[in-house]
RODO-2510 file (C-alpha; in nm, 4 decimals, decimal comma):
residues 191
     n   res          X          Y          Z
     1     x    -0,7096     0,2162    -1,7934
     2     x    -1,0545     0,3672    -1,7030
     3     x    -0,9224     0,3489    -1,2832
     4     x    -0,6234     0,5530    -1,3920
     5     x    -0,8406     0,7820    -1,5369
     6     x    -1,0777     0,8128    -1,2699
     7     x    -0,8244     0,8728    -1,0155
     8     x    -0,6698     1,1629    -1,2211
     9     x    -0,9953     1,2912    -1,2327
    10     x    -1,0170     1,2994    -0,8517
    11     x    -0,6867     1,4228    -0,7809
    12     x    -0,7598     1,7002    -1,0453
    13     x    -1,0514     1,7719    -0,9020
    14     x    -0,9674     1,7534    -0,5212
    15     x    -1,2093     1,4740    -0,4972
    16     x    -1,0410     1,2401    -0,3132
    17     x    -1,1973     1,1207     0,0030
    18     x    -0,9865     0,8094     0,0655
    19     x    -0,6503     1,0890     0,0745
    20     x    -0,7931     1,2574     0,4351
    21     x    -0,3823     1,3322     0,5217
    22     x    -0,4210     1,1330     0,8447
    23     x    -0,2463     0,8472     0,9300
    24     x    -0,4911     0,5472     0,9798
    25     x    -0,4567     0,4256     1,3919
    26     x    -0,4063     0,0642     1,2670
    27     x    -0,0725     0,1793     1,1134
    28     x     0,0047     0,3889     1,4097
    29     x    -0,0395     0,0757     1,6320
    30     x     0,1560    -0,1611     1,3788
    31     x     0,4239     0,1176     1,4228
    32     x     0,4239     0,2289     1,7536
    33     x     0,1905     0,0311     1,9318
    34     x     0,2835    -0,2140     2,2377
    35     x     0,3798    -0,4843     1,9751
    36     x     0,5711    -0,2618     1,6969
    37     x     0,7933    -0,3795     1,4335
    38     x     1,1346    -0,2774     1,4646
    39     x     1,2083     0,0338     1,1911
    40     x     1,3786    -0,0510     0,9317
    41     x     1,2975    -0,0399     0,5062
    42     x     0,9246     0,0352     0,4026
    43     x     0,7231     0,0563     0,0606
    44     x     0,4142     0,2029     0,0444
    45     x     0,2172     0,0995    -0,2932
    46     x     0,0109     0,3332    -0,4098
    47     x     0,1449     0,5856    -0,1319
    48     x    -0,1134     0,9198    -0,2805
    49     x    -0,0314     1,2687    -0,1276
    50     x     0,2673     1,0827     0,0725
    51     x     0,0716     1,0951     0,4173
    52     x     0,1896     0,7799     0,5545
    53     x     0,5423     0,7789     0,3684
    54     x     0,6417     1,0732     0,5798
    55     x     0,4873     0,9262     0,8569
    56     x     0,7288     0,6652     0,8169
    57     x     1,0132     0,8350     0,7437
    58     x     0,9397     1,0501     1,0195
    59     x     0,9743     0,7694     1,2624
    60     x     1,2848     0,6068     1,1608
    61     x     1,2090     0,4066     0,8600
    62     x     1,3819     0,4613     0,4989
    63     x     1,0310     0,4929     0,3313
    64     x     0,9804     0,4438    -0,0578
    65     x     0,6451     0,5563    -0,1923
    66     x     0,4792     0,4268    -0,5454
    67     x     0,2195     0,6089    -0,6734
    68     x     0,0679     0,6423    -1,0339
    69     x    -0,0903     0,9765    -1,0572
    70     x     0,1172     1,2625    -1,1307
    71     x    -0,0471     1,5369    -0,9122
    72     x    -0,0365     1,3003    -0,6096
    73     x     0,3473     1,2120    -0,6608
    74     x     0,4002     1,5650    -0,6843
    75     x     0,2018     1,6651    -0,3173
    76     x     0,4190     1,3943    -0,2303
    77     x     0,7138     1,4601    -0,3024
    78     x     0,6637     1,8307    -0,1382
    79     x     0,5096     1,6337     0,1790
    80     x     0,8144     1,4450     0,2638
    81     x     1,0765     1,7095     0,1752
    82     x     1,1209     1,7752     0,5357
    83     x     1,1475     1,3739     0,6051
    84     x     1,4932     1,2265     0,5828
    85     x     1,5070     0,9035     0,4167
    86     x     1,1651     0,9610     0,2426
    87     x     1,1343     0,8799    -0,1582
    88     x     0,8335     0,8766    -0,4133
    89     x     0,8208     0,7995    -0,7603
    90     x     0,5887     0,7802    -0,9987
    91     x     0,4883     0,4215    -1,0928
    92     x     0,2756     0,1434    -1,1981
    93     x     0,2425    -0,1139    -0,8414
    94     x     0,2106    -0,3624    -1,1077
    95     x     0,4890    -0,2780    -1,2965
    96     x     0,7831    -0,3140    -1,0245
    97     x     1,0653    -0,3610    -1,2069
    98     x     1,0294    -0,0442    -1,4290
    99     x     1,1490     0,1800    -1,1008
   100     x     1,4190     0,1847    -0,8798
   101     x     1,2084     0,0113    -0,6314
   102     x     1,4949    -0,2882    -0,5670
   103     x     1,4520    -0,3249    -0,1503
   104     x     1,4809    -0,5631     0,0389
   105     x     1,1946    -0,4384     0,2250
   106     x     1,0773    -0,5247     0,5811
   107     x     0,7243    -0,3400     0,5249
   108     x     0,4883    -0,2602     0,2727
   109     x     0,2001    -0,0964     0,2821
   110     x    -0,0961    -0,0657     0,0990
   111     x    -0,3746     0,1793     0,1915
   112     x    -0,6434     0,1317    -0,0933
   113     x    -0,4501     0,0317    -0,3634
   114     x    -0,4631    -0,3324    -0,4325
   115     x    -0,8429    -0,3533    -0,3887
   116     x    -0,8634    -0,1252    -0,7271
   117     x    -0,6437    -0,3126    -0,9300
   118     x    -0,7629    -0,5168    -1,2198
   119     x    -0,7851    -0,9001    -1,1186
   120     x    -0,5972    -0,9680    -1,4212
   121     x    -0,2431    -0,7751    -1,2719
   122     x    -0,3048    -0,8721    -0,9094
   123     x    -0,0346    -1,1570    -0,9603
   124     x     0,2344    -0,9468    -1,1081
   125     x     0,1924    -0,6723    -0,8257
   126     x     0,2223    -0,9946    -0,5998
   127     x     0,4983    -1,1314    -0,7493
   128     x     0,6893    -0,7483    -0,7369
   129     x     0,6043    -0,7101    -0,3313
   130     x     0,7345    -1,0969    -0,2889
   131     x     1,1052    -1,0661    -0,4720
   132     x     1,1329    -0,7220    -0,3047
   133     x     1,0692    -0,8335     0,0921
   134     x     1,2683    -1,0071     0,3377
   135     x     1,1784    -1,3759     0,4712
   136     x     0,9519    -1,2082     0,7928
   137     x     0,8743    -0,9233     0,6215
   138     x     0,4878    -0,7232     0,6924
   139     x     0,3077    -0,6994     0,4240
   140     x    -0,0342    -0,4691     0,6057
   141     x    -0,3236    -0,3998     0,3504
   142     x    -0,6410    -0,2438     0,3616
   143     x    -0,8816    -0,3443     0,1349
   144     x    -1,2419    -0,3244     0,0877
   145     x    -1,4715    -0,6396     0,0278
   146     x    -1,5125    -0,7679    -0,2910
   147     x    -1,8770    -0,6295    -0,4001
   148     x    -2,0716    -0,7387    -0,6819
   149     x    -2,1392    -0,5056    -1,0042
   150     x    -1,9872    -0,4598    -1,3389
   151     x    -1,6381    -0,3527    -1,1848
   152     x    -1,4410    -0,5835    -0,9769
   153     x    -1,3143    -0,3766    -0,6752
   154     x    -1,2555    -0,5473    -0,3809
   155     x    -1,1156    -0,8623    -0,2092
   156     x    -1,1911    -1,1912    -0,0346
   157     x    -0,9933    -1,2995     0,2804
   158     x    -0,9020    -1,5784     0,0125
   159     x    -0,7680    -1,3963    -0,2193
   160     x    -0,5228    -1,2456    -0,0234
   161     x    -0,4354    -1,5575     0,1570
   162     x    -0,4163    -1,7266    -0,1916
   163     x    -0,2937    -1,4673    -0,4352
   164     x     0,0049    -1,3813    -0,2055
   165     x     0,0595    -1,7657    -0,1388
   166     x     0,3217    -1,9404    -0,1487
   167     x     0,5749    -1,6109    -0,0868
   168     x     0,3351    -1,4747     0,2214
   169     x     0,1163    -1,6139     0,5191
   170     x    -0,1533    -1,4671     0,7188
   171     x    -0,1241    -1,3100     1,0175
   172     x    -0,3922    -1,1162     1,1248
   173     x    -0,7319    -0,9290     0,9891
   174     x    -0,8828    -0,6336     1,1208
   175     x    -1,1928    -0,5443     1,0587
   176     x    -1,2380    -0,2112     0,8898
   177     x    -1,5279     0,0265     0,9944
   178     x    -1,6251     0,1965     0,6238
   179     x    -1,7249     0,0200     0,4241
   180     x    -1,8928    -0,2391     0,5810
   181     x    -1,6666    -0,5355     0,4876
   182     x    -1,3513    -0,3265     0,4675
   183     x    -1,0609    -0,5377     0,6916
   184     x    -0,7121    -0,4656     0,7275
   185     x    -0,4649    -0,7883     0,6510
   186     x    -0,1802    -0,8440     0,8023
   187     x     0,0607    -1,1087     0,6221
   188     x     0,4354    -1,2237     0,6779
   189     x     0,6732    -1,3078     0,4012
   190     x     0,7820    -1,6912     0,4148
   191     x     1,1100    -1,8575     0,3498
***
């Protein structure tokens, strides 16, 4: 409850240096680079301001955003109303099922956002990417590295190869510059 709280704060505040409104070059290269997936259905969890749904859209891809805070949705939602076959709603990534978030989806995306969630509802938000992809779907995260302290923020490349397991496999890590630790993963749905 307290990170839902914090990141109203920010967004009420303006205080949200992780929202810069530029999309992140290891996205641009996973979308247009010399090996890009082929368009097609995208979900971005925990999508902000909408930067990188309309970037999506923008480039062929029917691009669902989820995002929890209300003044974010709504910069959203004016972001991408020049970008056909963009939609945000306001959501809990943990909490799937409550939105018309059905897919099948061939990407999703997570800038930020599973890093902050509470270890406890990592599994459901799992388990609500996994029924909603397609077998060789790209699920691309970036996450920073699990630090110590009182509040768990962060990841391990074993969690994400085991808390996505058996539903996704890794394909790929990319070391982030800021913070230190910070790495992009790059998994593809199984089966």
């Amino acid at each position: 409850m307290w990170r839902r709280l914090s990141y109203a704060l920010a967004y009420r505040t303006g205080r949200t240096p992780w929202d810069t409104g530029v999309t992140p070059p290891e996205l641009v290269d996973l979308i247009q680079g010399a090996d890009a997936l082929t368009s097609g259905s995208a979900l971005d969890m925990g999508c902000g301001t909408g930067t990188n749904v309309a970037y999506l859209a923008d480039r062929g891809w029917t691009a669902t955003g989820v995002e929890a805070d209300r003044r974010a949705v709504a910069a959203a939602e004016r972001r991408v109303l020049t970008s056909p076959g963009a939609t945000v709603l306001r959501g809990d990534v943990t909490r799937l099922d409550a939105l018309a978030v059905d897919g099948p989806f061939d990407l999703v995306l997570d800038i930020g956002c599973f890093h902050s969630i509470a270890p406890g509802r990592r599994d459901a938000y799992a388990h609500g990417v996994a029924t909603r992809t397609t077998p060789g779907a790209t699920l691309f995260v970036f996450a920073f590295a699990r630090r110590p302290g009182l509040v768990p923020i962060g990841v391990t490349p074993r969690e994400m190869r085991d808390r996505f397991a058996p539903w996704f496999e890794p394909v790929g890590r990319i070391a982030g510059t800021q913070p230190p630790g910070a790495a992009w993963y790059r998994l593809r749905r199984v089966g």
